[in-house]
N, CA, C and O atoms as a MOPAC input file, in Angstrom:
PM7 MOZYME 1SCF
protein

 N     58.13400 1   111.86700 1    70.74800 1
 C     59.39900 1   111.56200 1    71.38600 1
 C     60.52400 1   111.91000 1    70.43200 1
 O     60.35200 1   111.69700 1    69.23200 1
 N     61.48000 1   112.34500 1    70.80000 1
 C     62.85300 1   112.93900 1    70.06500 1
 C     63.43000 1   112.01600 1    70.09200 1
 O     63.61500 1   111.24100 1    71.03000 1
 N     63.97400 1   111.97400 1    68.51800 1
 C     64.87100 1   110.46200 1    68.56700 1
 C     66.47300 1   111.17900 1    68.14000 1
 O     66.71700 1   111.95100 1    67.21300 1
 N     67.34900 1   110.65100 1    69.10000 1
 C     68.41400 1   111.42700 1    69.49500 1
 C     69.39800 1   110.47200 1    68.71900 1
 O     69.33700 1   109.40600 1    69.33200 1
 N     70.07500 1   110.37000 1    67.90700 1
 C     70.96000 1   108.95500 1    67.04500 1
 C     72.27800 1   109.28800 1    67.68900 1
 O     73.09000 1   108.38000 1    67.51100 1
 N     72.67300 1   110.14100 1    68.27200 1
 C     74.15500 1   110.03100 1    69.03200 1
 C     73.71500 1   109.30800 1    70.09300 1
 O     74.44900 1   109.27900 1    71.08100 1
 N     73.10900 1   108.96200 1    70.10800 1
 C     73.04700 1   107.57900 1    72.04200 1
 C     72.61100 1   108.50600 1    73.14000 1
 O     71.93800 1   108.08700 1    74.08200 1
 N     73.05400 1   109.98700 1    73.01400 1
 C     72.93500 1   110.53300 1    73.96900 1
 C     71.69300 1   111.09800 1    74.68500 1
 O     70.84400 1   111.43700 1    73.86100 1
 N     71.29600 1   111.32000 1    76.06000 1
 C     70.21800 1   111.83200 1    76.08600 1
 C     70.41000 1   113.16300 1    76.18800 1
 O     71.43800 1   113.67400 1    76.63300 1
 N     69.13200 1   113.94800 1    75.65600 1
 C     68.78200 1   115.78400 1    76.18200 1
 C     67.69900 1   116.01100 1    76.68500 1
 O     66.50300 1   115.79400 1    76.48800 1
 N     68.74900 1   116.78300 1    77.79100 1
 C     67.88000 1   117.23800 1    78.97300 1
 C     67.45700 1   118.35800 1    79.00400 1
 O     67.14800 1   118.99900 1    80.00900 1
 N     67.39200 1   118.80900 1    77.48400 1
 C     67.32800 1   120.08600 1    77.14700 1
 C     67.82700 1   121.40600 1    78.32500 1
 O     67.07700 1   122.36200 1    78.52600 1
 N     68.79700 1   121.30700 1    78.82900 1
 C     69.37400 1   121.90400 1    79.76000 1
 C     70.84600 1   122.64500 1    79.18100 1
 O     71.80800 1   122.77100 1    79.93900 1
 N     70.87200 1   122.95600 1    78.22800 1
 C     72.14700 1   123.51800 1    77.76400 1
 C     73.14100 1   122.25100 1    77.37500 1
 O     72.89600 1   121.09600 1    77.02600 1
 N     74.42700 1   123.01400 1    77.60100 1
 C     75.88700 1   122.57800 1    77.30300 1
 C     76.41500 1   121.85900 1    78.45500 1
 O     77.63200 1   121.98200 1    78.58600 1
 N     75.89700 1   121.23000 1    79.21800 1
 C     76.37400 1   120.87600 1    80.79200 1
 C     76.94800 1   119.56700 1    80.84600 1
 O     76.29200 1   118.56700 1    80.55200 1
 N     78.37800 1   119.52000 1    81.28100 1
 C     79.02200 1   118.43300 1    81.18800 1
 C     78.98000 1   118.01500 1    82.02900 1
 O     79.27400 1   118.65400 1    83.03900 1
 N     78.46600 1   116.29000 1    82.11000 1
 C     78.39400 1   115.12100 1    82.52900 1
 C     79.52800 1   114.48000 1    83.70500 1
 O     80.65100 1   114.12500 1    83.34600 1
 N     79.20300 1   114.41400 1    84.73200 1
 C     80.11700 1   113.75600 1    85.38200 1
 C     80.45200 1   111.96900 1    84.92000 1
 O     79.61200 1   111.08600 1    84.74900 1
 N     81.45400 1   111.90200 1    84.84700 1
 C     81.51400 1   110.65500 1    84.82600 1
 C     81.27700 1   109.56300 1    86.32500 1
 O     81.73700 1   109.66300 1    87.46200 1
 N     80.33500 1   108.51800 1    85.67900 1
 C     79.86000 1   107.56100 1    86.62400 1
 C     81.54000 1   106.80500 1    87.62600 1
 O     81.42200 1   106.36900 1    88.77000 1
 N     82.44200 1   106.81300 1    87.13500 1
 C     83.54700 1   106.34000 1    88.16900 1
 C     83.91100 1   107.48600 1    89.10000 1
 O     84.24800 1   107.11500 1    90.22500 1
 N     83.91700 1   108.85400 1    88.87200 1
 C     83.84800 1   109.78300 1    89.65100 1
 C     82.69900 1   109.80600 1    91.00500 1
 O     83.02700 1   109.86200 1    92.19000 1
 N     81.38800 1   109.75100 1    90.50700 1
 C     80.27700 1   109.73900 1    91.42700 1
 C     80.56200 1   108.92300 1    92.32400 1
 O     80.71400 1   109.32200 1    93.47900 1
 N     80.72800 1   107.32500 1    91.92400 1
 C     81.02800 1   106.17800 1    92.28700 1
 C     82.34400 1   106.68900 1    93.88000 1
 O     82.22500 1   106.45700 1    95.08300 1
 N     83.15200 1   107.21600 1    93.31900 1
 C     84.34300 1   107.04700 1    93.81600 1
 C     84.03300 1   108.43500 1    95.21700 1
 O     84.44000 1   108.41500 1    96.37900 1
 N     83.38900 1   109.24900 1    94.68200 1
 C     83.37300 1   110.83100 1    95.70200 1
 C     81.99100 1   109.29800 1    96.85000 1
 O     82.18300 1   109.16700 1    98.05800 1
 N     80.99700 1   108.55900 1    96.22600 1
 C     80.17700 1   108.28200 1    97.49100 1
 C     81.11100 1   107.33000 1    97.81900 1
 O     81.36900 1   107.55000 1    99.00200 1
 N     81.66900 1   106.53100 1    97.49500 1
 C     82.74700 1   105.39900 1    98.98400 1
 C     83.39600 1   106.68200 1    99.66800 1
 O     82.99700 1   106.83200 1   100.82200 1
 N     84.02900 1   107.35200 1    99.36200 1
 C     84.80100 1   108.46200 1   100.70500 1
 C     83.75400 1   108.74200 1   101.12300 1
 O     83.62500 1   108.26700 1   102.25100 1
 N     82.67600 1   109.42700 1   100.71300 1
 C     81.47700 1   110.11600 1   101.67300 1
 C     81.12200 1   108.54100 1   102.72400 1
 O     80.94400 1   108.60100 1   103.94100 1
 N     81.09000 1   107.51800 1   102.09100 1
 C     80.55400 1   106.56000 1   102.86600 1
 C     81.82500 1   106.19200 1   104.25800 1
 O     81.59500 1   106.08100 1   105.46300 1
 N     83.16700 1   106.07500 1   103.51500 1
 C     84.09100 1   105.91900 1   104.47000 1
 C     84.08600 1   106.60600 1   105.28200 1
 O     84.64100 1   105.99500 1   106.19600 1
 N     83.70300 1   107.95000 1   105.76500 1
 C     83.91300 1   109.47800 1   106.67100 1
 C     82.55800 1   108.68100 1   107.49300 1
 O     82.67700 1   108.12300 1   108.58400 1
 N     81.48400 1   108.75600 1   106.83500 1
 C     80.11700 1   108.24400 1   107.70300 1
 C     80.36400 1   107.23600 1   109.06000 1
 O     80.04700 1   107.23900 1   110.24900 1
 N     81.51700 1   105.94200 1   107.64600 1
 C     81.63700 1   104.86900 1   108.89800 1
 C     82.55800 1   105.01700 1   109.59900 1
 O     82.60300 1   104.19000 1   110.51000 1
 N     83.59200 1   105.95800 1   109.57300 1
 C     84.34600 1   106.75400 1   110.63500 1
 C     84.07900 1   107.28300 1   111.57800 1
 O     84.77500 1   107.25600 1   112.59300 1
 N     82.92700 1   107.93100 1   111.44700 1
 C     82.64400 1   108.91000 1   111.57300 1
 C     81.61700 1   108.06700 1   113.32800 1
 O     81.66400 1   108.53900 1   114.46400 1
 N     80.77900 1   106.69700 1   112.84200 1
 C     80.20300 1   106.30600 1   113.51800 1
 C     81.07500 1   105.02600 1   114.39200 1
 O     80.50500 1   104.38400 1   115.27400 1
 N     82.38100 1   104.79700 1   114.04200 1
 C     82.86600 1   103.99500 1   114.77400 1
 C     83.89600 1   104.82600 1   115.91800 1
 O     84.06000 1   104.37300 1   117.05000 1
 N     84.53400 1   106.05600 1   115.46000 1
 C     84.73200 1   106.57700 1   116.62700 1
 C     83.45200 1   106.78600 1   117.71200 1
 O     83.75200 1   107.10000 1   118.86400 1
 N     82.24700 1   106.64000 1   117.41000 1
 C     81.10600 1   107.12800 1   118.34600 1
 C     81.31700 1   105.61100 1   118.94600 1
 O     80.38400 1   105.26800 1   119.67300 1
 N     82.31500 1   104.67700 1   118.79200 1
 C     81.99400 1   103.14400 1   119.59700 1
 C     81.29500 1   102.51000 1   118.58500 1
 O     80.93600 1   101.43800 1   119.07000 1
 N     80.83100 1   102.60500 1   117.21700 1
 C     80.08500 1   101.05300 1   117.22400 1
 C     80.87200 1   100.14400 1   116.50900 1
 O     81.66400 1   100.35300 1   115.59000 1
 N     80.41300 1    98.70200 1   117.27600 1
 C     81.61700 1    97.78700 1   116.96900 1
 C     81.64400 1    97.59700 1   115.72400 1
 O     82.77100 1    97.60200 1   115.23000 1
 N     80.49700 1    97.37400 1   114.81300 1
 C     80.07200 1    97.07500 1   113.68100 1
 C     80.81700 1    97.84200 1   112.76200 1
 O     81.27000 1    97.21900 1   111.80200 1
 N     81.05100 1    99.06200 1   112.83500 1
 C     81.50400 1   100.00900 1   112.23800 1
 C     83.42100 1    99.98700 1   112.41100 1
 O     84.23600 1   100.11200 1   111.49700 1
 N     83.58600 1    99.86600 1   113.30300 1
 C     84.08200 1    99.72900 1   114.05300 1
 C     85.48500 1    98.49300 1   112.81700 1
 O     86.53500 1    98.63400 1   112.18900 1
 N     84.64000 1    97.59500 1   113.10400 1
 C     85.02800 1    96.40000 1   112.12100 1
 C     85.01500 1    96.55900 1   110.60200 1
 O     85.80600 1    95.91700 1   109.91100 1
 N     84.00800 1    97.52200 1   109.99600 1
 C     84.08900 1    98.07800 1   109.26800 1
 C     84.84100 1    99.04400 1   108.42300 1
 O     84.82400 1    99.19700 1   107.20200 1
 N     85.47700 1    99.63500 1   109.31600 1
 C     86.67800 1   100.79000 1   108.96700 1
 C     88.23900 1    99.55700 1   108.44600 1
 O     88.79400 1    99.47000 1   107.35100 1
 N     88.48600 1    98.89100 1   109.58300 1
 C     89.24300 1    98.21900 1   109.38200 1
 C     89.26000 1    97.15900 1   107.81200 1
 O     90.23800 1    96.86100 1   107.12700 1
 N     88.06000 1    96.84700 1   107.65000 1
 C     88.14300 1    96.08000 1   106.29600 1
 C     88.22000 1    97.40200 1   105.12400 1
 O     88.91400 1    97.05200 1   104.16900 1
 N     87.77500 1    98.56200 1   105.00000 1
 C     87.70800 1    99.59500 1   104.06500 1
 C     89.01700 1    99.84000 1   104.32800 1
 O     89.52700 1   100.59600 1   103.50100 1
 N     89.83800 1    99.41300 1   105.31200 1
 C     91.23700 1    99.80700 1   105.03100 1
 C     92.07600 1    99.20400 1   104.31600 1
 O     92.66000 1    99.61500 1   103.31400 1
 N     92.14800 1    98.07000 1   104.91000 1
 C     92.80000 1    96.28200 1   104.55100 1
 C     92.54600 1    96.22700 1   103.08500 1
 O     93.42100 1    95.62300 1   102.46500 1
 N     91.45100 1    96.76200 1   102.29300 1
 C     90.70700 1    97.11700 1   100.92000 1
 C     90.78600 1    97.92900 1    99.87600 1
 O     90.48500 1    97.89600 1    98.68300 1
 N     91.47700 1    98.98600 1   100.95300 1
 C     91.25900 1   100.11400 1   100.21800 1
 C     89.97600 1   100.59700 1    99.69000 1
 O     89.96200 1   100.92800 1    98.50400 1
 N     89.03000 1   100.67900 1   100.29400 1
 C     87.35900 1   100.94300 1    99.79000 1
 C     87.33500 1   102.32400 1   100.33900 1
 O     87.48200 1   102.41600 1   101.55700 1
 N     87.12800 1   103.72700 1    99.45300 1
 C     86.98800 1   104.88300 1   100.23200 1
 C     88.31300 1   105.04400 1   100.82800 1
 O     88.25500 1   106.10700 1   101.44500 1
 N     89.23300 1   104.64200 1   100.93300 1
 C     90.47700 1   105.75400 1   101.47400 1
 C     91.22300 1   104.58200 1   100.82100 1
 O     90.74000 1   103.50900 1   100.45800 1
 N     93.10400 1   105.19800 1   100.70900 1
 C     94.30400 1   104.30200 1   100.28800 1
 C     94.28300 1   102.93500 1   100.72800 1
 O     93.77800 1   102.82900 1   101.84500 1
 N     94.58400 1   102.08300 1   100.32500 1
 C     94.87300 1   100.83200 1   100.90000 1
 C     95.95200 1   100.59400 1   101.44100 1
 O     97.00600 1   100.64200 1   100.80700 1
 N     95.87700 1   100.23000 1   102.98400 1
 C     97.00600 1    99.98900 1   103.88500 1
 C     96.96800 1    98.74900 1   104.64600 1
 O     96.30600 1    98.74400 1   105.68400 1
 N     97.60500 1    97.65900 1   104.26700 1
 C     97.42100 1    96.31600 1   104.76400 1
 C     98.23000 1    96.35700 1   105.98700 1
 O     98.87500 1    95.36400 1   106.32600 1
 N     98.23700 1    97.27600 1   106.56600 1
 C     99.33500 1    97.32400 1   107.74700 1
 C     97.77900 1    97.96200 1   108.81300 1
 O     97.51700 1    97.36700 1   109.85800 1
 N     97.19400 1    98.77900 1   108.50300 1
 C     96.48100 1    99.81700 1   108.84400 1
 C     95.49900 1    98.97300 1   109.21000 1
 O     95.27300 1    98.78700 1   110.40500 1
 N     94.67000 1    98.25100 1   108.08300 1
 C     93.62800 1    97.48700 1   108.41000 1
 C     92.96900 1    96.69300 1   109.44700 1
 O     91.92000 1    96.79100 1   110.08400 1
 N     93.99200 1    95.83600 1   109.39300 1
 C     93.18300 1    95.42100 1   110.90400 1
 C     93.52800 1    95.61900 1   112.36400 1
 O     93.16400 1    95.10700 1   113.42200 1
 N     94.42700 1    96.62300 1   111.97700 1
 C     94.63600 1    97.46800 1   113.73800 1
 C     93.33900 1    98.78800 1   113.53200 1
 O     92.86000 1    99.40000 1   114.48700 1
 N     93.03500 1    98.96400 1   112.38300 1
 C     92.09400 1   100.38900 1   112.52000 1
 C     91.29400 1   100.32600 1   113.50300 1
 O     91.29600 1   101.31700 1   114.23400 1
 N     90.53600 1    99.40300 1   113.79500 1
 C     89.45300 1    99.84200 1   114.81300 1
 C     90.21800 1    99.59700 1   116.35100 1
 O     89.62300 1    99.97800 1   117.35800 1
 N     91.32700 1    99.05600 1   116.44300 1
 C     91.99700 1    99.22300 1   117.78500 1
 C     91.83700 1   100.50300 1   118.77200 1
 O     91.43600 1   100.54300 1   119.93500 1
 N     92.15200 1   101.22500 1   118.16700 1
 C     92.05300 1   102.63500 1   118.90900 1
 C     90.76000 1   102.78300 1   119.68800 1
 O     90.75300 1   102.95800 1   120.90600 1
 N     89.71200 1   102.71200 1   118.97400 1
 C     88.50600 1   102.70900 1   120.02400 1
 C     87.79400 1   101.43300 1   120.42300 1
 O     86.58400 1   101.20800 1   120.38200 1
 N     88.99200 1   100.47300 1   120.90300 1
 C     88.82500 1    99.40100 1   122.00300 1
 C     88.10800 1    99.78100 1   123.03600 1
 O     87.03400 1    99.29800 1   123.39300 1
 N     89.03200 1   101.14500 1   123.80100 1
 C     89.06400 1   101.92700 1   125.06600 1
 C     87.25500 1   101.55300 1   125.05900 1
 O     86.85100 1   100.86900 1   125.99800 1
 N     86.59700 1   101.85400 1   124.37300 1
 C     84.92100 1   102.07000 1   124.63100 1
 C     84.28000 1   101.35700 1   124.78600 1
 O     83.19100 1   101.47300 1   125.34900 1
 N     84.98200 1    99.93100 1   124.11600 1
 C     84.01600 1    98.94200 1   124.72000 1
 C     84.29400 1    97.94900 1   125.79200 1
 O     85.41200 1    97.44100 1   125.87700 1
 N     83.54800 1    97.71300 1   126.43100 1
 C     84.05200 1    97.25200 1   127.63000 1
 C     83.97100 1    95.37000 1   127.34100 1
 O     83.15900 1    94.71900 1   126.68300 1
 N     85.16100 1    94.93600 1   128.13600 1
 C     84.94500 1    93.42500 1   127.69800 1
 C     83.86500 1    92.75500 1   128.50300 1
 O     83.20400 1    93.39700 1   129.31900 1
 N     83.69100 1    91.54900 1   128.29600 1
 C     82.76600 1    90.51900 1   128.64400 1
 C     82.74300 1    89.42900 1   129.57700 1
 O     81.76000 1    88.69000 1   129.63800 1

């Protein structure tokens, strides 16, 4: 085993710079925000309710406390009441 004393690991793969973990972090909440967009315009309520708190939050897109909990308003139209 190679004992590496800079902390770092090698992946014996060259010179290849490292993404930083708040980057990764930050590109999957948007990928995740688009998903649950993506599935609450399809109607689901869950999601639906979901968008609205990632707004109110700012989780995956800007934070808009105005935005939040009207977000899932728009696709009311789909569900039918009770």
């Amino acid at each position: 085993m190679e004992n590496n004393s800079s902390g770092s690991c090698s992946s014996g793969g060259g010179d290849r710079q490292r993404t930083p973990l708040s980057r990764v972090v930050s590109d999957c909440v948007r990928r995740w925000f688009q998903e649950t967009l993506k599935e609450a315009k399809a109607g689901d309520l869950s999601m639906q309710v979901l968008v609205g708190q990632m707004y109110f939050n700012g989780y995956g897109v800007p934070q808009d406390a105005h935005k939040g909990p009207l977000a899932f308003y728009p696709f009311a139209a789909v569900i039918e009441p009770v």
